[in-house]
Backbone of each chain as nested JSON, in Angstrom:
{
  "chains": [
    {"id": "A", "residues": [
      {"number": 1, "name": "UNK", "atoms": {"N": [-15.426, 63.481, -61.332], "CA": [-16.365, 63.604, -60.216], "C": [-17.738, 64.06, -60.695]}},
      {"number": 2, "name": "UNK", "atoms": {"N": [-18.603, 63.959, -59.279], "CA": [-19.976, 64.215, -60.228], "C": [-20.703, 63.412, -61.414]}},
      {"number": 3, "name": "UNK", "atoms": {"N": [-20.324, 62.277, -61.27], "CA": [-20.784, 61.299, -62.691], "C": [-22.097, 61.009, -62.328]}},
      {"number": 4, "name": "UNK", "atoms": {"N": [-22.696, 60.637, -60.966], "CA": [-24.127, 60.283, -60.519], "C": [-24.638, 61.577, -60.723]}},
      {"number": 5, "name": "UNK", "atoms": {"N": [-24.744, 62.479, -60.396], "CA": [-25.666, 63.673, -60.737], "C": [-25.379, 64.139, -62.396]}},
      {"number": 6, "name": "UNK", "atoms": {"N": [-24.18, 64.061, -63.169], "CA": [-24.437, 64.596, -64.161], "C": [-25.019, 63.138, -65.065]}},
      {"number": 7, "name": "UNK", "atoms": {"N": [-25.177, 61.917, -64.716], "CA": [-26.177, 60.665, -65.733], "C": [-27.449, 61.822, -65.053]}},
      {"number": 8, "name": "UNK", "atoms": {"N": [-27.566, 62.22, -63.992], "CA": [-29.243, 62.137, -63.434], "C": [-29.429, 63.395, -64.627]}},
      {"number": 9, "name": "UNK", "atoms": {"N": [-28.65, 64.297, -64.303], "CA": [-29.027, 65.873, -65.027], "C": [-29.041, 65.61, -66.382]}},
      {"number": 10, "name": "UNK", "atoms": {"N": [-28.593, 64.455, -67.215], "CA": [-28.785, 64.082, -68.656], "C": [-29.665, 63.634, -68.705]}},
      {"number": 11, "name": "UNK", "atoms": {"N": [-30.882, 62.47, -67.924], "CA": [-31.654, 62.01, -68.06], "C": [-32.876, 63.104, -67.843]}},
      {"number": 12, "name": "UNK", "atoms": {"N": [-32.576, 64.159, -67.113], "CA": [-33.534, 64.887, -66.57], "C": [-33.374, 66.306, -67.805]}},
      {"number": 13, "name": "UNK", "atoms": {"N": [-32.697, 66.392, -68.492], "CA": [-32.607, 67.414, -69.619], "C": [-33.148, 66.312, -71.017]}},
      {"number": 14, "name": "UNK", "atoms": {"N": [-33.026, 64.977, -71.026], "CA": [-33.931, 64.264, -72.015], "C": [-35.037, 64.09, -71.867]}},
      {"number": 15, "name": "UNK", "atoms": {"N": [-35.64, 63.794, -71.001], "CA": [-37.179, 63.041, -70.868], "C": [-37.844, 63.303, -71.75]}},
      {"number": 16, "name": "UNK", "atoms": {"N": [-37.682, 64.732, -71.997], "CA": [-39.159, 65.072, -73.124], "C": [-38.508, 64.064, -74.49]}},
      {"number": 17, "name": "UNK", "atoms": {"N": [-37.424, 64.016, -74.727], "CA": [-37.186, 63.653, -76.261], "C": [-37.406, 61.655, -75.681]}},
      {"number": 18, "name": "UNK", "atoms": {"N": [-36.889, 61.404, -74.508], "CA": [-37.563, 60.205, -74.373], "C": [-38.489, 59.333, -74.793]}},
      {"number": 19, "name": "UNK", "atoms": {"N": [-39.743, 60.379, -73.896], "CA": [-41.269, 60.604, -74.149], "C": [-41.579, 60.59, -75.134]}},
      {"number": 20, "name": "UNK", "atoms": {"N": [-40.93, 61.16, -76.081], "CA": [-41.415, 61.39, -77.721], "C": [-40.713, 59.729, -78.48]}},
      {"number": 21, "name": "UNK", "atoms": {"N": [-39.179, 59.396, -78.119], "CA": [-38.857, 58.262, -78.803], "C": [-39.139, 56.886, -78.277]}},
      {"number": 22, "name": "UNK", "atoms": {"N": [-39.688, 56.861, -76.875], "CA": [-40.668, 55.673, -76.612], "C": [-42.564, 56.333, -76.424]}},
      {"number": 23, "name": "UNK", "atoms": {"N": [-42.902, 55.045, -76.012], "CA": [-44.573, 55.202, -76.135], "C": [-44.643, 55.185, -74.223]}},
      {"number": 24, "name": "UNK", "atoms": {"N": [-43.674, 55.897, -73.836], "CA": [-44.149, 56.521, -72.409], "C": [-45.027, 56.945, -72.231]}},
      {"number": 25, "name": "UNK", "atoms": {"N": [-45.98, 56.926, -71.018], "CA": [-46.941, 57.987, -70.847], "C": [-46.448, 59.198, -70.232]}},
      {"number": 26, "name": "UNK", "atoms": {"N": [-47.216, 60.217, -70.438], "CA": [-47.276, 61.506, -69.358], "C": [-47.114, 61.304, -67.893]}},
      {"number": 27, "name": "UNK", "atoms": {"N": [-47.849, 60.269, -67.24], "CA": [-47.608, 59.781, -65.587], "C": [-46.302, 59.099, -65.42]}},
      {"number": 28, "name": "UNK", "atoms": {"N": [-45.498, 58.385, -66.261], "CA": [-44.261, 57.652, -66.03], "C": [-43.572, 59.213, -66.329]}},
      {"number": 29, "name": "UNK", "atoms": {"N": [-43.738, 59.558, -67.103], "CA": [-42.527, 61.039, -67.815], "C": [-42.263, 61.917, -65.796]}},
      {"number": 30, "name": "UNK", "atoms": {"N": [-44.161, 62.032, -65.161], "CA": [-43.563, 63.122, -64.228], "C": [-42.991, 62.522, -63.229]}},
      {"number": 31, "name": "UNK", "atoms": {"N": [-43.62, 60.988, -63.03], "CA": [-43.092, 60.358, -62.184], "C": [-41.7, 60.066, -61.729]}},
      {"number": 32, "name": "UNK", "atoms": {"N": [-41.288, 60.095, -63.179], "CA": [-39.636, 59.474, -63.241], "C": [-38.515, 61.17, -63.018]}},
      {"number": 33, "name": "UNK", "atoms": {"N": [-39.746, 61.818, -63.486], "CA": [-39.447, 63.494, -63.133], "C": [-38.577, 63.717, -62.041]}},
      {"number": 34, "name": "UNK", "atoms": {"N": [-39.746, 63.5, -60.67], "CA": [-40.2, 63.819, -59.444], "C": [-39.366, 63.001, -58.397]}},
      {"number": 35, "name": "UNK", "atoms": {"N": [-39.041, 61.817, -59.348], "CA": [-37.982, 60.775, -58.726], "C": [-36.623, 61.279, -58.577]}},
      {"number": 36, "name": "UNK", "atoms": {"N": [-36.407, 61.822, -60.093], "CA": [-35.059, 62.393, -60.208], "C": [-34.682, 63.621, -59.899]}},
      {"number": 37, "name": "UNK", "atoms": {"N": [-35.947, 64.598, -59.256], "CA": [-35.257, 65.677, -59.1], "C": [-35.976, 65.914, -57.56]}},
      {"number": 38, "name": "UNK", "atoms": {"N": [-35.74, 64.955, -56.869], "CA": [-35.919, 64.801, -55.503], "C": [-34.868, 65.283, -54.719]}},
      {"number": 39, "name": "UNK", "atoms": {"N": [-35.314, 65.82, -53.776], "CA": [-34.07, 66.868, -52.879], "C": [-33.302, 65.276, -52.359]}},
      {"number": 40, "name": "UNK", "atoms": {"N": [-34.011, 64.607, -51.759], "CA": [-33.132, 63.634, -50.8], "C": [-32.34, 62.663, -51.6]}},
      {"number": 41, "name": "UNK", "atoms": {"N": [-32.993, 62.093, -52.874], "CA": [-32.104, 61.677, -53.935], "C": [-30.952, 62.474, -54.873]}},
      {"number": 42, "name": "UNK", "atoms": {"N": [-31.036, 63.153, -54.586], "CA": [-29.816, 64.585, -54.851], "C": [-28.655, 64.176, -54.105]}},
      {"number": 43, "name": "UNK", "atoms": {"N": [-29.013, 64.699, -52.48], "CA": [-28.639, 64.203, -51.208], "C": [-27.663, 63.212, -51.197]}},
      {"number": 44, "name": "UNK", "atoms": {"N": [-28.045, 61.908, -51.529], "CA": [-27.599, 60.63, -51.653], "C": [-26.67, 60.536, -53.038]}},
      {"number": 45, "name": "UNK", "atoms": {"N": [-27.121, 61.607, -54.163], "CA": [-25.914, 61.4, -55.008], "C": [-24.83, 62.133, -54.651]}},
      {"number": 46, "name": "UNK", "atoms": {"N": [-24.857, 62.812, -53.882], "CA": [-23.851, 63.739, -53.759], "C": [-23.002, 63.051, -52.931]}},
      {"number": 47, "name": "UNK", "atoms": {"N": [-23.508, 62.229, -51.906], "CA": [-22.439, 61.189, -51.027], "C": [-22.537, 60.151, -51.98]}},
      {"number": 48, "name": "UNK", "atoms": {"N": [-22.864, 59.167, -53.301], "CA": [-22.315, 58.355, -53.993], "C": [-20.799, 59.135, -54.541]}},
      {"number": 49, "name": "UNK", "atoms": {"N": [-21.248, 60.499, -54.838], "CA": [-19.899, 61.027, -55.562], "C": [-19.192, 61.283, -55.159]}},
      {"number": 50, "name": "UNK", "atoms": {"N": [-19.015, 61.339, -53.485], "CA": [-18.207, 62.088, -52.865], "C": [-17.18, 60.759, -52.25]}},
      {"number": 51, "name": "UNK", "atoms": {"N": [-18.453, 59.308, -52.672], "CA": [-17.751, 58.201, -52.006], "C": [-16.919, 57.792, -53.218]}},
      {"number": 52, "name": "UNK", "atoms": {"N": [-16.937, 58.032, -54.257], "CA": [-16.65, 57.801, -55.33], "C": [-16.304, 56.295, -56.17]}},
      {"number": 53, "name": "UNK", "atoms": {"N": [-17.687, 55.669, -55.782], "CA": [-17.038, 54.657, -56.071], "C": [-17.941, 54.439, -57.593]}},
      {"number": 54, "name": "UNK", "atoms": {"N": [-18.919, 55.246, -58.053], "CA": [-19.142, 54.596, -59.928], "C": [-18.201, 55.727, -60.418]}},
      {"number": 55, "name": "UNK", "atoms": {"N": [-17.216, 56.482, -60.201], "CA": [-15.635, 56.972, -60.846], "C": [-14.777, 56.453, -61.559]}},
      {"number": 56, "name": "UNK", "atoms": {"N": [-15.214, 55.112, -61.146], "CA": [-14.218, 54.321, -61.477], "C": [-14.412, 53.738, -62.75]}},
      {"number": 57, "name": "UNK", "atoms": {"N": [-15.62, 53.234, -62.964], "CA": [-15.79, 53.079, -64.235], "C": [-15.665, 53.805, -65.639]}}
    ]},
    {"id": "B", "residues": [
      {"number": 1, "name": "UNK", "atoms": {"N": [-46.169, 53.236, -44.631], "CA": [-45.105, 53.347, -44.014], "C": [-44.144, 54.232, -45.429]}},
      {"number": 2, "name": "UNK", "atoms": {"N": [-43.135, 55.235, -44.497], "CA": [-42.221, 56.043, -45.513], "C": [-41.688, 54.961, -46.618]}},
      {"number": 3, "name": "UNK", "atoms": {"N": [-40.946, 54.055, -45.855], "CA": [-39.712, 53.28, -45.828], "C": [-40.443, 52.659, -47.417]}},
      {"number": 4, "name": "UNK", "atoms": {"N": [-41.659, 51.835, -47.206], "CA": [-41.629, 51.092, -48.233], "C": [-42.388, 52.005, -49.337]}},
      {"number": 5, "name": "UNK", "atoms": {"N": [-43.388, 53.276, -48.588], "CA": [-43.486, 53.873, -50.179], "C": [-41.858, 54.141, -51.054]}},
      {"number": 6, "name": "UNK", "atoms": {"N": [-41.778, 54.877, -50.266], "CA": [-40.462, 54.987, -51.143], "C": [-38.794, 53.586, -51.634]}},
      {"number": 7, "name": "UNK", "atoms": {"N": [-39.296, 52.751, -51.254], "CA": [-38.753, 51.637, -52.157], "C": [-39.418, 51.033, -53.147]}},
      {"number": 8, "name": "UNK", "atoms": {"N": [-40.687, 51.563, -53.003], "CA": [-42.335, 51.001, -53.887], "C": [-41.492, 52.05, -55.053]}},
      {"number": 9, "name": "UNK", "atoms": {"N": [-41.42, 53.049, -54.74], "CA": [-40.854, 54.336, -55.444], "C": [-39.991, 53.942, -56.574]}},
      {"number": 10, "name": "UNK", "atoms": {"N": [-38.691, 53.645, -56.141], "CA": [-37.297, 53.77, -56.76], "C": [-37.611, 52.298, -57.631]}},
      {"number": 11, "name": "UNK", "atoms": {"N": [-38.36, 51.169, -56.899], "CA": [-38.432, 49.818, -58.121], "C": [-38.867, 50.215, -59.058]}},
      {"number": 12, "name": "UNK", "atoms": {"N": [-40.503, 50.948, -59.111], "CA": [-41.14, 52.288, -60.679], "C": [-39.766, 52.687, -61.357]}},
      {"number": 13, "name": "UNK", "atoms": {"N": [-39.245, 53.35, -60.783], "CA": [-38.382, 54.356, -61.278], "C": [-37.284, 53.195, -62.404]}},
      {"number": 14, "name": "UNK", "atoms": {"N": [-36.567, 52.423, -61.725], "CA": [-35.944, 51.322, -61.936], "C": [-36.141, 50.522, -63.474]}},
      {"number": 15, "name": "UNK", "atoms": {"N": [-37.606, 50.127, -62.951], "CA": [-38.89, 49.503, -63.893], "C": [-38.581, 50.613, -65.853]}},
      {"number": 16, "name": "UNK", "atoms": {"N": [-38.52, 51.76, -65.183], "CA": [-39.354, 52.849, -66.287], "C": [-37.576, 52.52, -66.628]}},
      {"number": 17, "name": "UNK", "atoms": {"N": [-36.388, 52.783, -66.336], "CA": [-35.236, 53.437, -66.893], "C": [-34.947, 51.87, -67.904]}},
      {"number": 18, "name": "UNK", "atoms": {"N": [-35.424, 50.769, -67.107], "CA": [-34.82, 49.931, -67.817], "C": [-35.553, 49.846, -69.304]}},
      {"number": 19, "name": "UNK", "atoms": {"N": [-36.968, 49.816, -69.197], "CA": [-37.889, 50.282, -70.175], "C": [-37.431, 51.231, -71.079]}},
      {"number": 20, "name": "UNK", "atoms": {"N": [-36.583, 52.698, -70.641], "CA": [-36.305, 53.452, -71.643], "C": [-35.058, 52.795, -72.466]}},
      {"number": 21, "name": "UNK", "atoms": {"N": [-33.859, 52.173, -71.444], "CA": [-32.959, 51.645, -71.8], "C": [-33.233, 51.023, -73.541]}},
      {"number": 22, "name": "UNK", "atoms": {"N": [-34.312, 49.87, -73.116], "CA": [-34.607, 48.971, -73.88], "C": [-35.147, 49.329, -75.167]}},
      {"number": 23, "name": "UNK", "atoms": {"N": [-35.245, 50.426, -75.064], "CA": [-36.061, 51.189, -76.464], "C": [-35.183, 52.316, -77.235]}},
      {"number": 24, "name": "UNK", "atoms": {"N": [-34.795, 52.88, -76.402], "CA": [-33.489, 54.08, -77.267], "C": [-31.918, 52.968, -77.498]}},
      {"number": 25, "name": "UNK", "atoms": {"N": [-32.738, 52.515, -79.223], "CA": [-31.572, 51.183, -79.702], "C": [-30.949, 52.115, -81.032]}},
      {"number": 26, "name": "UNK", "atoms": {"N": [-31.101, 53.513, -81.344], "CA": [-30.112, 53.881, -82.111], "C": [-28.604, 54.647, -81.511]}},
      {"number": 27, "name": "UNK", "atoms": {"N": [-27.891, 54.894, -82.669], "CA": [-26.427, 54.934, -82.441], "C": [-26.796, 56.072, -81.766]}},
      {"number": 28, "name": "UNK", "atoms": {"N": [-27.266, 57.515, -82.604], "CA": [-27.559, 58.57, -81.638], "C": [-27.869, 58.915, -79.645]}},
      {"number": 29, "name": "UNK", "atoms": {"N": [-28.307, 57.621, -80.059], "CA": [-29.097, 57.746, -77.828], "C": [-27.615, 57.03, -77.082]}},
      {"number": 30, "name": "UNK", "atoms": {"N": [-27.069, 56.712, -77.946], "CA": [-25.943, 55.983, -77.166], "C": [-25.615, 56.489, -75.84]}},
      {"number": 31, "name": "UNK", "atoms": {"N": [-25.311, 58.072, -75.81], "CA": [-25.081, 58.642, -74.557], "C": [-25.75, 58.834, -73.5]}},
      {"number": 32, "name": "UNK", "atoms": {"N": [-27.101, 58.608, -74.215], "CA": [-28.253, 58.929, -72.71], "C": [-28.77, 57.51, -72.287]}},
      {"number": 33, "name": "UNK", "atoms": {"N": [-28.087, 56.397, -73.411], "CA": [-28.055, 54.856, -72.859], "C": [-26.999, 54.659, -71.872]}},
      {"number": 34, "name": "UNK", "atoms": {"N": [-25.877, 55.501, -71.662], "CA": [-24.953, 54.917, -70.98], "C": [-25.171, 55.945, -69.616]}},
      {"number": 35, "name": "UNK", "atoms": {"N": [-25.973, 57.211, -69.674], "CA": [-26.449, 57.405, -68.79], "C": [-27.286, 57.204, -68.066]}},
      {"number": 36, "name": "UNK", "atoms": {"N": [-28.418, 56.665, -68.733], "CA": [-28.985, 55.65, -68.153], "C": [-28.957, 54.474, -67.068]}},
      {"number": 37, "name": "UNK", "atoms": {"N": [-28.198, 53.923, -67.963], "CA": [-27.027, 52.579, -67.768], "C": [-26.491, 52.95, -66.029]}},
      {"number": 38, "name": "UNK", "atoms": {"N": [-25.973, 54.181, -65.902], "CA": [-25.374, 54.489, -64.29], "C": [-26.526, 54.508, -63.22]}},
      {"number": 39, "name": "UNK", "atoms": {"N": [-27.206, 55.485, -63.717], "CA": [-28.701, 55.623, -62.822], "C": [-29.316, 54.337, -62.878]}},
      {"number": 40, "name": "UNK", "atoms": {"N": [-28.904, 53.217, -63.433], "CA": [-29.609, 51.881, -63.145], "C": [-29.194, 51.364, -62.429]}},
      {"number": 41, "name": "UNK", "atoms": {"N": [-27.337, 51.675, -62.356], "CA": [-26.773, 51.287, -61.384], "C": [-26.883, 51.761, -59.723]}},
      {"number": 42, "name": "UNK", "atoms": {"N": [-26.885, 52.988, -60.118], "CA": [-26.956, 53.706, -58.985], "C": [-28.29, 52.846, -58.479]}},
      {"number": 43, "name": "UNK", "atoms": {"N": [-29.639, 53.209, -58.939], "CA": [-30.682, 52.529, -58.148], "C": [-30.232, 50.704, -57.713]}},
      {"number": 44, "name": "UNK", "atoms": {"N": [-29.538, 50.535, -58.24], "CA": [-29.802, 49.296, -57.99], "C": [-28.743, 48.936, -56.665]}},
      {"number": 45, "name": "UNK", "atoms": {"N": [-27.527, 49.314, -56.89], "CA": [-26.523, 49.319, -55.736], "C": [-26.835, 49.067, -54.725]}},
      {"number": 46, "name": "UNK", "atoms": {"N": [-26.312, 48.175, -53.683], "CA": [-26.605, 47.864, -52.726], "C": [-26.612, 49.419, -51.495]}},
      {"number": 47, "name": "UNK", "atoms": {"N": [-25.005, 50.166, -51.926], "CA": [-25.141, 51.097, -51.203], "C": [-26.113, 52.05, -51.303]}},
      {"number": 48, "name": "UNK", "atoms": {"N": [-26.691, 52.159, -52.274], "CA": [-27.772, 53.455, -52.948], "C": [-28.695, 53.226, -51.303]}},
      {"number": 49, "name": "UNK", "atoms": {"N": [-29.159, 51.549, -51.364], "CA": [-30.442, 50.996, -50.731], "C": [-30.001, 51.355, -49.678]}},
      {"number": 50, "name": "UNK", "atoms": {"N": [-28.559, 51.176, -49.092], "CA": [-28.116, 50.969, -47.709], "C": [-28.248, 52.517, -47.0]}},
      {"number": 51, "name": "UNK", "atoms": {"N": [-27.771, 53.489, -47.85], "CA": [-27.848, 54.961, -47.649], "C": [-29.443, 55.119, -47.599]}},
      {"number": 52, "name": "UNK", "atoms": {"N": [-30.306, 54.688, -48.451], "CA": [-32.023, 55.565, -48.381], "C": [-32.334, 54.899, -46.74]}},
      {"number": 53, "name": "UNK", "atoms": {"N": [-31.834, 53.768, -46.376], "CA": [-32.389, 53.602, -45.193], "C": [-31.669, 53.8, -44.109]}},
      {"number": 54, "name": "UNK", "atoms": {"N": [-30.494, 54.327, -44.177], "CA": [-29.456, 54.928, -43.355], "C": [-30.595, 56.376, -43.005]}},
      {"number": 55, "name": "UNK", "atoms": {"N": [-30.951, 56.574, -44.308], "CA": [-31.837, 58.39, -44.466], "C": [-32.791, 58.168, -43.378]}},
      {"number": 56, "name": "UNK", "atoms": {"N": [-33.662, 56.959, -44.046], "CA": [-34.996, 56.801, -43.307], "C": [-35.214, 56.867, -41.825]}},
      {"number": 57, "name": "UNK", "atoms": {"N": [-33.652, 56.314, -41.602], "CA": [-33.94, 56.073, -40.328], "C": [-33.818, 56.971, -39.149]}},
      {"number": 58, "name": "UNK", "atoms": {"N": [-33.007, 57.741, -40.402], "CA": [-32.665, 59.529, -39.293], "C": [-33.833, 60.204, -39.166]}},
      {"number": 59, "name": "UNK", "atoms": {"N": [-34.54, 60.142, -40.226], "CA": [-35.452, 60.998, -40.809], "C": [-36.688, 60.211, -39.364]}},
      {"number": 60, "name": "UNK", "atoms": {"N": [-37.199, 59.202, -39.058], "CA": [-38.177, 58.752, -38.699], "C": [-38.043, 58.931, -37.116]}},
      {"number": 61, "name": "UNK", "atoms": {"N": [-36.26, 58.796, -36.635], "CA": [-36.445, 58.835, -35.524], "C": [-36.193, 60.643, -35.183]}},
      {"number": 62, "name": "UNK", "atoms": {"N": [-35.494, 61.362, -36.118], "CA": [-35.437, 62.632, -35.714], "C": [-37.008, 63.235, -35.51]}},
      {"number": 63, "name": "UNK", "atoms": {"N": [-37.593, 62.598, -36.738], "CA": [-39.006, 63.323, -36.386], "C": [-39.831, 63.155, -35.43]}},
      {"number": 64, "name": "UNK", "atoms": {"N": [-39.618, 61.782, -34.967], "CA": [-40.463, 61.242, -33.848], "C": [-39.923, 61.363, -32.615]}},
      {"number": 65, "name": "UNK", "atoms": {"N": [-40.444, 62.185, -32.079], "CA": [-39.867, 62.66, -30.921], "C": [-40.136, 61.476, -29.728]}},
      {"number": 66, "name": "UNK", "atoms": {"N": [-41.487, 60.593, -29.669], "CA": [-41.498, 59.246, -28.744], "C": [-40.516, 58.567, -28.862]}},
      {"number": 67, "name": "UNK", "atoms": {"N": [-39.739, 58.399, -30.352], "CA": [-38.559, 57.47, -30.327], "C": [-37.268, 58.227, -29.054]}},
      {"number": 68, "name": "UNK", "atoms": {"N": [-36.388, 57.467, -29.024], "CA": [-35.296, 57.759, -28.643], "C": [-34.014, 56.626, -28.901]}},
      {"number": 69, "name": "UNK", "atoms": {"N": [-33.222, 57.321, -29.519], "CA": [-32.162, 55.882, -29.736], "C": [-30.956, 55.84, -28.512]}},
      {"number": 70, "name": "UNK", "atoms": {"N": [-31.089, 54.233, -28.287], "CA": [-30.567, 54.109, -26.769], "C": [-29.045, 53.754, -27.196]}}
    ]}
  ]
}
């Protein structure tokens, strides 16, 4: 359980090393930030996980 | 309008992961490729879309008090 929030919380504990191993900018880095650590997109993972249907994979 | 900034939103978002995807090609990133890989899914899912506007729509008519759903 929890697989949609813990990909998000891996992507969101990498960015900086991202940032550093592609030629990202600073505006995509906060953007993709701000995306991922959005209350209502939280929200919505928490009912993907609760619906559980990427578990399965 | 909310609705389409924020689908303007999540295609960026979409745009950038597949972009990172495409670039972290050593053995090491493998794991934050396959995490990746979900959050691509996730955005892309039909249900992801079906739920943000399930949201929107609470969100637009709760706030708007002229609305009323009949």
């Amino acid at each position: 359980l929890r697989l949609c929030k813990g990909a998000v919380s891996m992507i969101l504990d990498s960015l900086d090393d991202i940032h550093c191993l592609t030629d990202c900018t600073d505006k995509d880095r906060d953007f993709l930030q701000n995306i991922l650590e959005d209350t209502q997109f939280h929200a919505l993972l928490d009912k993907q996980d609760k619906v559980g249907i990427f578990t399965l994979r | 309008k909310l609705a389409l900034r924020k689908q303007g939103e999540a295609h960026r978002a979409l745009e950038l992961l597949e972009d990172y995807h495409s670039k972290l090609i050593k053995p090491q990133d493998k794991q934050l490729r396959n995490a990746i890989e979900r959050v691509i899914r996730i955005f892309k899912s039909r249900l992801f879309q079906a739920l943000l506007d399930i949201q929107e729509f609470y969100e637009i008519t709760l706030l708007d008090d002229s609305k009323s759903i009949q």
